[in-house]
C-alpha positions as CSV (number, residue, x, y, z in Angstrom):
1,X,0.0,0.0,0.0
2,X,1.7,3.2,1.5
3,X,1.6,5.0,-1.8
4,X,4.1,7.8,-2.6
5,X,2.5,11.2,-3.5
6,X,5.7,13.2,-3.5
7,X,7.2,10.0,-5.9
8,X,4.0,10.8,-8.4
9,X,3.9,14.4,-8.3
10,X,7.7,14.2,-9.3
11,X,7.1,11.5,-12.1
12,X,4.0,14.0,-13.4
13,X,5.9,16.8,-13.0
14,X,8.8,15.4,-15.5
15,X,6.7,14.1,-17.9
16,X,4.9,17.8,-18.0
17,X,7.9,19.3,-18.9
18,X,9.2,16.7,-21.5
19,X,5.4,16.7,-23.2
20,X,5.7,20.4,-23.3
21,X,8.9,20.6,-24.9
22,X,8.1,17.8,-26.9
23,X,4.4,19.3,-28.1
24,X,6.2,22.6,-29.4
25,X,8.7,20.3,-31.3
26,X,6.2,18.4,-33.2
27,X,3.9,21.2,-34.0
28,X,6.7,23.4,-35.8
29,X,7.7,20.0,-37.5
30,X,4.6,19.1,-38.6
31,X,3.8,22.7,-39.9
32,X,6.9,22.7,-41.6
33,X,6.5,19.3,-43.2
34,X,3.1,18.6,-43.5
35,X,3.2,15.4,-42.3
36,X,0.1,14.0,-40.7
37,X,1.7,11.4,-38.1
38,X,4.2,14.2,-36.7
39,X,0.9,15.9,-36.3
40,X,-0.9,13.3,-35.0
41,X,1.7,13.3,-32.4
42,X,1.9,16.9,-31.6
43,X,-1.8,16.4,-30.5
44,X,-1.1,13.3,-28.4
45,X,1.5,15.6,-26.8
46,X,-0.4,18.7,-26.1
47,X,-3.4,16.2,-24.6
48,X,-0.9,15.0,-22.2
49,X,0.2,17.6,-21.1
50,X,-3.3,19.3,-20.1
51,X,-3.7,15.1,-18.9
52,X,-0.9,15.6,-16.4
53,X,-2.2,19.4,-15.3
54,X,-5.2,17.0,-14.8
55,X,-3.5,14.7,-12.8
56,X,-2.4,17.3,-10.1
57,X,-5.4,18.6,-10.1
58,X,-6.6,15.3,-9.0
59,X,-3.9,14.3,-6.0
60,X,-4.3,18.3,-5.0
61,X,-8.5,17.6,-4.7
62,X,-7.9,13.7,-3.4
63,X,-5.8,15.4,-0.1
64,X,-8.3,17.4,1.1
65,X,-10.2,17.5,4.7
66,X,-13.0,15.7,5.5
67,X,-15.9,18.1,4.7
68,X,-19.7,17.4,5.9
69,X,-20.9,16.9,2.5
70,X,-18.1,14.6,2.0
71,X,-17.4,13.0,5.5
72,X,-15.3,10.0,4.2
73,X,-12.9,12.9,2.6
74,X,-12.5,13.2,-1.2
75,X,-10.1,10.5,-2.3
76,X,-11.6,9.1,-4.8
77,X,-11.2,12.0,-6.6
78,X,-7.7,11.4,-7.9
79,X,-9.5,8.6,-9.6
80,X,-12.2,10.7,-11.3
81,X,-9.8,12.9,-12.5
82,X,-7.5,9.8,-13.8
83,X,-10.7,8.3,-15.2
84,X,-11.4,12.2,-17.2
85,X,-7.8,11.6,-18.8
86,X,-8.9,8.3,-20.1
87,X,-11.8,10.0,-22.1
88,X,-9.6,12.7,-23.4
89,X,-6.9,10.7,-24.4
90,X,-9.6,8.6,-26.2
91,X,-11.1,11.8,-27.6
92,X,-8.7,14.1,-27.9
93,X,-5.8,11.9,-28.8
94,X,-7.0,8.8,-30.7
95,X,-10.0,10.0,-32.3
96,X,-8.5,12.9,-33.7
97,X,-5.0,11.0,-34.9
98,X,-7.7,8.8,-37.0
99,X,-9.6,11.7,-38.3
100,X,-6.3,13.2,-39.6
101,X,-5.4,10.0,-41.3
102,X,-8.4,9.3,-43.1
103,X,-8.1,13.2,-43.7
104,X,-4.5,13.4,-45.5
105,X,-5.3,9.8,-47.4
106,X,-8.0,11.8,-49.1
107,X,-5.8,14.3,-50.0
108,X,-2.8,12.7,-50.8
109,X,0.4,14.9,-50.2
110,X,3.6,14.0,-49.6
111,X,5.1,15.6,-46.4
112,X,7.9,17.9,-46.8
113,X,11.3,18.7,-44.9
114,X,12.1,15.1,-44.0
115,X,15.2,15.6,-42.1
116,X,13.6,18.0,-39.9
117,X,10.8,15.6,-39.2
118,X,13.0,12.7,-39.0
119,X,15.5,14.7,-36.5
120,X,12.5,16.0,-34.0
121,X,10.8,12.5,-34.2
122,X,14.3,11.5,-32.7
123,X,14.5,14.1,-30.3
124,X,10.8,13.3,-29.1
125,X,11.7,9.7,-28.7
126,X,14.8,10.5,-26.4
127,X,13.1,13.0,-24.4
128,X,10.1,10.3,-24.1
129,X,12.0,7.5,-23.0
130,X,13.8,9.5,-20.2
131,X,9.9,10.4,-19.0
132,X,9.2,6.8,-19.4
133,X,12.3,5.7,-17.6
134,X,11.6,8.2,-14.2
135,X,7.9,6.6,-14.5
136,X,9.5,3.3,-14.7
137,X,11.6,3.8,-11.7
138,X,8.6,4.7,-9.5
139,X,6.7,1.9,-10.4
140,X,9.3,-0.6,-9.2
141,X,9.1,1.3,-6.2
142,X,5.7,1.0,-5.9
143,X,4.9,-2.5,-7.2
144,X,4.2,-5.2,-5.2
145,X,2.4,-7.6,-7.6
146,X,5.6,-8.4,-9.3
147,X,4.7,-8.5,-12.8
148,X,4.3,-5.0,-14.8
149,X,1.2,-6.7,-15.6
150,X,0.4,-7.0,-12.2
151,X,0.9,-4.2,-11.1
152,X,-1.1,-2.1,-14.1
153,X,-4.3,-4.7,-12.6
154,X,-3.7,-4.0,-9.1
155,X,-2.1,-0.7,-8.3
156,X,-4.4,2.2,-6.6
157,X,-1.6,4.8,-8.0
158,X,-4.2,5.6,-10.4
159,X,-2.1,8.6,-11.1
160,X,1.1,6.9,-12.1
161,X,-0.7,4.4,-13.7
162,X,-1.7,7.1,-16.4
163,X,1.6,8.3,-16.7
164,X,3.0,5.1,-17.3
165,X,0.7,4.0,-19.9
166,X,0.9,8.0,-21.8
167,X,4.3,7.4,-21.6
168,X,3.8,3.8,-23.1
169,X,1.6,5.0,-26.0
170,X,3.7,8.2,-26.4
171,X,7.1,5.7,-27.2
172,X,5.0,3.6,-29.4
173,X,3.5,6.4,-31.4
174,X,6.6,8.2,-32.0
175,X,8.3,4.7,-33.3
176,X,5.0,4.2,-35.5
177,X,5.6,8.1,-36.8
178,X,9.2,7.7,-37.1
179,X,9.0,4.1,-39.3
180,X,6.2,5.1,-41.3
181,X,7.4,8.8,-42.0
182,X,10.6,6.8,-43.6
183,X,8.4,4.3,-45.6
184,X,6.5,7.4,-47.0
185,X,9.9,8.9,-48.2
186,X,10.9,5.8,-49.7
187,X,8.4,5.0,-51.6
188,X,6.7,8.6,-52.3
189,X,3.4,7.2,-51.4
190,X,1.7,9.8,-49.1
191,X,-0.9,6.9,-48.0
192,X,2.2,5.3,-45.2
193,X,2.3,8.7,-43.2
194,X,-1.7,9.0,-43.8
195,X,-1.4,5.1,-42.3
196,X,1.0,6.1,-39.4
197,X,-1.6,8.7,-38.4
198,X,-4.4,6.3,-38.1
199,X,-2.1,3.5,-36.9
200,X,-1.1,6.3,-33.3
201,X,-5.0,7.0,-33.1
202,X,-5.5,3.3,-32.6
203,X,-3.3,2.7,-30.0
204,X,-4.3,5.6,-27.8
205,X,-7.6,4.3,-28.5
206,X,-6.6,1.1,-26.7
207,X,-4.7,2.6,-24.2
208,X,-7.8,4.6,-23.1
209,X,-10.0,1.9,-23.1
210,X,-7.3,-0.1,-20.5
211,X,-6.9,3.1,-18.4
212,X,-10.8,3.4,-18.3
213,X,-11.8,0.2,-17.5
214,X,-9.1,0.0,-14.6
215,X,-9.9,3.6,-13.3
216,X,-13.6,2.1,-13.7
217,X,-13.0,-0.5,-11.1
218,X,-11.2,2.4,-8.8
219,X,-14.1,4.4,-9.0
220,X,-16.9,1.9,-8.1
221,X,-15.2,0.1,-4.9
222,X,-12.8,-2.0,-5.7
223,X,-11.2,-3.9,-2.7
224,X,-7.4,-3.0,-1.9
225,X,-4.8,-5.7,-2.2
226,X,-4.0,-6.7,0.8
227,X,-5.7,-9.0,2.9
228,X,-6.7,-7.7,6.2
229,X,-9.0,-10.7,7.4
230,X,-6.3,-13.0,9.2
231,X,-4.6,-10.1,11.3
232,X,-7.4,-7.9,12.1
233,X,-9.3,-11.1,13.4
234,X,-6.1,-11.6,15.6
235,X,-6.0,-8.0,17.1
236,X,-9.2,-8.0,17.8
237,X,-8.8,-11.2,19.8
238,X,-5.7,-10.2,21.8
239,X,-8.1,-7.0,22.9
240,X,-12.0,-8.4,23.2
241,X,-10.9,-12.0,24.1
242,X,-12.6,-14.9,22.7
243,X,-14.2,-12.8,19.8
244,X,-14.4,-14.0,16.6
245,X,-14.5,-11.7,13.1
246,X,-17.5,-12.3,11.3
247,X,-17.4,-10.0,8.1
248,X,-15.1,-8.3,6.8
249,X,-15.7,-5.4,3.9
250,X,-12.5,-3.5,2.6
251,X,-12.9,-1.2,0.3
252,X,-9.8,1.7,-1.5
253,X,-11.1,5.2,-0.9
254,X,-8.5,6.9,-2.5
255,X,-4.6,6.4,-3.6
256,X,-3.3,5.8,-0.1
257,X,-6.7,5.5,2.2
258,X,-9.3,2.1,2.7
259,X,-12.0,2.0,4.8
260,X,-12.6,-1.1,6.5
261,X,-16.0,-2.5,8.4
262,X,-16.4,-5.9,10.5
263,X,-18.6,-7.2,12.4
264,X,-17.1,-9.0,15.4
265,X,-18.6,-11.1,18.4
266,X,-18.5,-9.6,21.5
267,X,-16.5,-12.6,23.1
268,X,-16.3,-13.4,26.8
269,X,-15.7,-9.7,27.8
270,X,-18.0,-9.2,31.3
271,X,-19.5,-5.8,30.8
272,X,-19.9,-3.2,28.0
273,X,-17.2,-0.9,28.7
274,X,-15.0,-3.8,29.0
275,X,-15.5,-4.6,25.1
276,X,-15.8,-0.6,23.9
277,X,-12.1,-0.4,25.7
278,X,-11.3,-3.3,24.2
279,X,-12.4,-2.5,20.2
280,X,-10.9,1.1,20.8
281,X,-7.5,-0.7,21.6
282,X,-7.7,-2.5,18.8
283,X,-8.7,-0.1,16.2
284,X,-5.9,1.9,17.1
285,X,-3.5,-1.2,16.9
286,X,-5.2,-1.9,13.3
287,X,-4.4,1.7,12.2
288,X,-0.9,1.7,13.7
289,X,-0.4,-2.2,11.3
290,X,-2.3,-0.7,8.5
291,X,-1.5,2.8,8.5
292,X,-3.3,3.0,4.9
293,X,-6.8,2.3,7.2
294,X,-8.1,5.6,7.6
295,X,-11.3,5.0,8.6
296,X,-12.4,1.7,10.6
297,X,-15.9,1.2,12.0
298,X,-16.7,-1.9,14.3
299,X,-20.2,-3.4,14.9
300,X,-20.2,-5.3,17.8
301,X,-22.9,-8.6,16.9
302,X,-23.6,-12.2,17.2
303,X,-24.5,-12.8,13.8
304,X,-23.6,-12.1,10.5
């Protein structure tokens, strides 16, 4: 658990500054040449970079107090906000690089300035990977799950989770520009670099769909990944002896928070102070084991 906010903000932060960079590069290259997947690009770039203001936005709104309209606090808005990027990148970024495809194969021109393209595709791809490598290092950080795969399933960083997979797409994209800019030149048939245009669309298409659908599950109630059952039902017999957990419901409220409820019998305690001393103890033995367990409520019963 014990998710690293100053580790994300720093990760987001970089890759701001590289899209940035990167977003101006393509757009005077793709003005210049004409070329529909250095375009297609420029747009993927610009998208991430309002995607990462978006991002901050998020972890800034997620850290907030408690409020009475919101008494469990507002974590789960880093995961809205994460779940907005998956729409725009679908939107914004894929849809669009397909639109401009299916646009320049209809007018067929051949993109101009090569080398210029060719040099700030290059650029692009070495300012990406050193994005993708300070995402990457994070991650291992982070993951618990062992695979990548794993960890893209199971991690609450919903936040570096985006990064990761922008920075993902962003590589693939620019290799996909790069390859089929080179093709076009080759062979002096416009349709590659109209084919490279639709060819990025389609894989931030998929991208969004996988950010969406595991932001989806975020946003819902999904359960964390650890499993509290074994050790809570412990503590809560070394306190209230001779109880016995009944239920158990965990669920993530935000990057770094759960909420967990039980039921628990009230064992062989002898009065009722005896077991309210007794769950206090243990709740606060819970939170000091589980310091991700921000809220904790307790419901003393005999069945479940």
């Amino acid at each position: 658990m014990g998710k690293d906010n100053a580790g994300s903000i720093r990760v987001i932060l970089f890759a701001l500054g590289a899209n940035l960079g990167i977003a101006i590069a393509k757009s005077v290259g793709a003005v210049l040449s004409g070329s529909a997947a250095l375009l297609a690009e420029a747009i993927h770039s610009f998208v991430d970079c309002a995607n990462q203001l978006l991002l901050l936005l998020g972890l800034r709104q997620a850290s907030k107090k408690p409020s009475k309209a919101h008494p469990l606090g507002f974590g789960r808005e880093a995961f809205f906000w994460s779940f907005v990027v998956a729409i725009m990148l679908f939107s914004l970024g894929g849809l669009f690089a397909i639109y401009e495809g299916v646009h320049k194969l209809e007018k067929h021109e051949l993109p101009e300035q090569p080398l210029l393209a060719l040099a700030i595709l290059l650029i692009s791809i070495f300012l990406e990977a050193g994005s993708f490598i300070t995402c990457l290092k994070q991650v291992r950080l982070e993951n618990t799950f062992g695979s990548i795969w794993g960890w893209l399933r199971r991690t609450t960083s919903s936040d570096l989770l985006v990064v990761f997979l922008e920075d993902t797409a962003a590589l693939i994209g620019l290799t996909v520009a790069t390859v089929f800019l080179c093709i076009t030149w080759y062979t002096g048939d416009p349709w590659w670099d109209a084919a490279g245009s639709i060819a990025i669309g389609a894989v931030l298409v998929l991208v969004a769909v996988l950010l969406a659908v595991e932001t989806k599950s975020l946003l819902i109630g999904e359960a964390p990944s650890v499993d509290y059952h074994d050790e809570v039902e412990r503590i809560m017999a070394s306190h209230v002896p001779g109880s016995k957990l009944l239920h158990l419901i965990a669920i993530q409220a935000g990057p770094s928070s759960v909420t967990v409820s039980m039921k628990v019998t009230p064992g062989s305690v002898e009065s009722v102070k005896a077991l309210i001393d007794g769950i206090n103890a243990a709740e606060k033995e819970i939170k000091v084991r589980f310091p991700e367990v921000t809220w904790l409520f307790v419901e003393p019963d005999y069945l479940d």
